[in-house]
C-alpha positions in Angstrom: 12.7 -5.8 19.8 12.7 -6.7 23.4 9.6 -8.4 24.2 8.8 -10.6 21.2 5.4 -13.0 22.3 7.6 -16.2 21.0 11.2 -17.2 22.0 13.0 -20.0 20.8 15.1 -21.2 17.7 14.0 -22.9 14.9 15.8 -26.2 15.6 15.0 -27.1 18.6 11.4 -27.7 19.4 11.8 -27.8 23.0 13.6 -24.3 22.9 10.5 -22.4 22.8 8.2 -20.4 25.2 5.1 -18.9 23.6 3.8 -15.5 25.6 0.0 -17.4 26.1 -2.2 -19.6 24.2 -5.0 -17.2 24.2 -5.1 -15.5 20.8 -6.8 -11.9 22.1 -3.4 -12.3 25.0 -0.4 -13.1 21.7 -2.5 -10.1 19.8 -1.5 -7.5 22.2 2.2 -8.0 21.1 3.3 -6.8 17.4 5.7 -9.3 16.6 5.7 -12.9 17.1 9.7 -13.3 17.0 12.3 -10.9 15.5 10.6 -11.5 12.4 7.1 -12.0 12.0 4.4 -9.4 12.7 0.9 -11.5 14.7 -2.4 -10.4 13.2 -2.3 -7.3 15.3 0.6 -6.0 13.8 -0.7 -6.8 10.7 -3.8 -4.8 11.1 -1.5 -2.3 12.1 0.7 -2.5 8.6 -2.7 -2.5 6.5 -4.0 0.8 8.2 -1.2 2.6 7.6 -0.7 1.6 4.1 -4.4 2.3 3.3 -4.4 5.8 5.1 -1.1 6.5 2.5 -2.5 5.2 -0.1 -5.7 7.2 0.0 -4.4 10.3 1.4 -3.3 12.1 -2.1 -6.5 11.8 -4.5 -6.5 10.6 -7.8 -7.7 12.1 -10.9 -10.6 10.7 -12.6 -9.9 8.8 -15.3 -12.8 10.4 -17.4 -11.2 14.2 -16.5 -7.6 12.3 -17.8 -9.6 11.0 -21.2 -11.1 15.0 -21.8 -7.8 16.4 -21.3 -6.2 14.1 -23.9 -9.5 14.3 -26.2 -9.2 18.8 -25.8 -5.7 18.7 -26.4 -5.8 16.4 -30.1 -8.8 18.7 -31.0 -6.6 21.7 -30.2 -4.1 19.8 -32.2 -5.9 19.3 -35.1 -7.0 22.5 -35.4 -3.7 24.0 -35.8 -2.4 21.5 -38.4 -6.0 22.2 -40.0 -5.0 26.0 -40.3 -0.9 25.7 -40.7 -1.6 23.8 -43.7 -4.6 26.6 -45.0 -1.7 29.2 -44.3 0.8 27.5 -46.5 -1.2 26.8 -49.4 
C-alpha cells in the first residue's frame, strides 16, 4: 500500500498525519494504515462477500426433506418385499 489515509506509529502520538478530517475525504481511501480497511473499504469487503455468497443457490430445505422422506419410503419398501421373498 502506498497511499494509506493515516501515517504514524503507534507510540508516538505526535508521529501522525491523518489524510483530512472530513469523513466523505478519509472514505475515498481503502485502508486507514497498513492494516485497517475505513468504512469504504469495508463496504467494499461486505459486497463482495454477499455477491459470493449468493451467487451459487441453495436447495430448499423442504426439496432436501422430500428427498430424504422418498428415499426411506423406497427403503421400506424393499425390506417390506426382501423379507416377503424369504419367507
Amino acid at each position: 500500500m502506498s497511499d494509506p489515509c493515516w501515517t504514524g506509529d503507534f507510540t508516538n502520538p505526535n508521529s501522525s498525519t491523518l489524510c483530512s478530517t472530513d469523513p466523505s475525504d478519509q472514505n475515498q481511501f481503502l485502508f486507514w494504515d497498513e492494516v485497517h480497511p475505513t468504512a469504504a473499504g469495508h463496504l467494499l469487503a461486505a459486497e463482495f462477500a454477499l455477491d459470493a455468497l449468493t451467487a451459487v443457490p441453495e436447495v430448499s430445505t423442504s426439496a432436501m426433506k422430500l428427498v430424504g422422506f422418498a428415499g426411506l419410503g423406497l427403503q421400506a419398501i424393499r425390506h417390506s418385499r426382501k423379507r416377503a421373498v424369504m419367507v
